[in-house]
C-alpha positions, 0 to 999 in steps of 0.5 A: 895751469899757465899756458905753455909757451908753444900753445900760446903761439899755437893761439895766435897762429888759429885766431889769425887764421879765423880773422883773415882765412885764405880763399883756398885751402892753406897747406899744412901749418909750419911745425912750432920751433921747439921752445921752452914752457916760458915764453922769452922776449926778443930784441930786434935791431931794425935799422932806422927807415920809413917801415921800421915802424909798420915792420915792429907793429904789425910783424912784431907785435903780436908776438910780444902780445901774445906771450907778454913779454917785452919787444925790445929795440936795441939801436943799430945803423944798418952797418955790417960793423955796428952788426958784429957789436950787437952779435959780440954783445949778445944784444939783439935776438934778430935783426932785419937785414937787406939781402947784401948785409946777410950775404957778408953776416952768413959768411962771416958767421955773425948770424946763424944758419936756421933750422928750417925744419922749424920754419917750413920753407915752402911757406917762404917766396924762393928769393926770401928763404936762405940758409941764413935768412928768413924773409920779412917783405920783398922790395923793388927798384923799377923805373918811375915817371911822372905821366902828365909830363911823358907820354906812353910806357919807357923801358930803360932804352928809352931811359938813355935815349936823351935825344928823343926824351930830353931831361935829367934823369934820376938814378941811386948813387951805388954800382950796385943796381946801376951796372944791371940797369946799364947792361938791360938798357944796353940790351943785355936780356935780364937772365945774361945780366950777371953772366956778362958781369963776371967778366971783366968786359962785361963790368967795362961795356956797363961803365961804358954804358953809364958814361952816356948818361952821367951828365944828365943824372942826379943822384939820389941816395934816400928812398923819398927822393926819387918821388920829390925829384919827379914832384919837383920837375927836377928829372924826367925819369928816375929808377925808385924804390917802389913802396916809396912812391905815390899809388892809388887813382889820384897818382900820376907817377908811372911804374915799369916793371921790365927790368926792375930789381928786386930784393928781400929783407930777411929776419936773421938770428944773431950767433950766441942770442940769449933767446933762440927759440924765441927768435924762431918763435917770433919769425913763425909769428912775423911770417903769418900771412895776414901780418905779411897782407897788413904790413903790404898794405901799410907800406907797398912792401911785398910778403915774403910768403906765398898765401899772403898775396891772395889776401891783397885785394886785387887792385892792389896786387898789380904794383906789388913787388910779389906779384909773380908777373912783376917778379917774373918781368924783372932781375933778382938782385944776385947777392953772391954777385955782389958778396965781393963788390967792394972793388966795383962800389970803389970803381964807382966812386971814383968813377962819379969823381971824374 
């Protein structure tokens, strides 16, 4: 008799939990999606970027192993536009998406809300389970230094004090991120951040605040250049995505992790997908703790789940984006802020054309 399609997952869930067993007791196992007995393959649209390829090997992958089915890679730019094609066409059964892109596609209703019954919640890290979205990793935005050339720990005070540390400085070419980092460095306490952002002299002191520091910023608008401007001498200090940027004993790149930003990437389920108990199948899969642990230590990327950070060795948990240290040090990036950012993105353009 075939294997029906819950034991096969049932399977690879156990021989998981025998390759990497959590160091304490783990909480009751999530109930299976309910499924069909034949197992139903899944197309995931990921958006072309450095853990594209880590995210489909060892997220993905097991899923379409375990029940021989295909994993297909149907093409996508990342754009909320290219989205609705793929949910119109019924071409993807999930696609990854960051934490403003979910934001639109669950109000638009492009994505399904989700069973989470199916899921369990309280395996999910609170910043990666939404209505619409389940989190696939945790990322940060932190300030970034090359410490053979500045001495000591800066914070983003430090960041716009020219005067004392002279040199360019490196920041992402969006509002987005950068309005926060302007109010933190103005000495607005991280919790009154978007507080202050509400209102329109809130937005007003952060532009103000960004003025000080425009002529000495280099924009950078991919996650490697952060890392090749400090190589380079280019800037003194510049805002990075974390898992972007060199670690380990021999790196000489400094992390501050008061006042980063962080965020989630979030598997979501396209509205009409021909395959929607796969989906969930696979995001069960896709949110194993160790799968979360190896795609952590291929990438820097945080697990969204709350065992998986006790698999990490410990010298690698002090510059992960899940530590609760480093989240608790930080800002979350607060996605119904920027649901209607569009009108303060446009003020920044046309604010950098000055």
């Amino acid at each position: 008799m075939r294997p029906s399609f819950k034991l096969l997952l049932l399977c690879l869930a156990l021989a998981s939990a025998a390759a990497s067993p959590p160091p304490k007791p783990a909480p009751p196992a999530a109930p299976m999606p309910a499924a069909d007995d034949a197992p139903q393959p899944v197309a995931a649209a990921i958006a072309a970027g450095p853990a594209k390829d880590a995210v489909r090997k060892t997220l993905l992958l097991p899923y379409a192993k375990a029940t021989a089915t295909e994993l297909g890679d149907p093409p996508w730019d990342g754009s909320v536009a290219a989205l609705g094609a793929l949910q119109a066409g019924h071409l993807a059964d999930l696609v990854l998406l960051d934490g403003h892109t979910l934001a639109i596609a669950c109000r638009a209703q492009t994505v399904d809300r989700l069973d989470w019954s199916a899921l369990g919640r309280d395996r999910f890290l609170p910043a990666s389970a939404s209505d619409c979205g389940a989190g696939a990793y945790i990322s940060a935005t932190v300030l970034a230094w090359d410490r053979g050339k500045f001495s000591g720990v800066p914070g983003w005070a430090d960041f716009w004090d020219i005067a004392k540390h002279p040199g360019r400085r490196g920041l992402r070419r969006s509002a987005r991120g950068n309005l926060e980092i302007a109010l933190l460095a103005d000495g607005v306490s991280p919790g009154d951040v978007y507080r202050t952002l509400r209102s329109s002299d809130g937005v007003d002191r952060a532009f103000r605040k960004l003025d000080q520091l425009k002529p000495y910023v280099i924009w950078w608008d991919q996650a490697a250049q952060p890392a090749q401007l400090l190589a380079s001498a280019k800037v003194l200090l510049t805002s990075a995505p974390v898992a972007a940027l060199p670690s380990g004993p021999a790196s000489h790149v400094g992390v501050q992790w008061s006042g980063s930003l962080s965020e989630a990437a979030s598997w979501a389920r396209p509205a009409g997908t021909a395959h929607p108990s796969g989906a969930m199948a696979a995001i069960l899969v896709a949110s194993d703790p160790a799968r979360q642990v190896e795609l952590s230590r291929a990438t820097g990327l945080g697990p969204a789940v709350r065992n998986a950070l006790a698999l990490l060795p410990r010298d690698a948990r002090t510059q992960n984006p899940s530590l609760p240290a480093n989240l608790q040090a930080g800002l979350a990036l607060d996605e119904a802020f920027w649901l209607d950012g569009d009108k303060l993105e446009a003020r920044f353009s046309a604010w950098l054309g000055k």
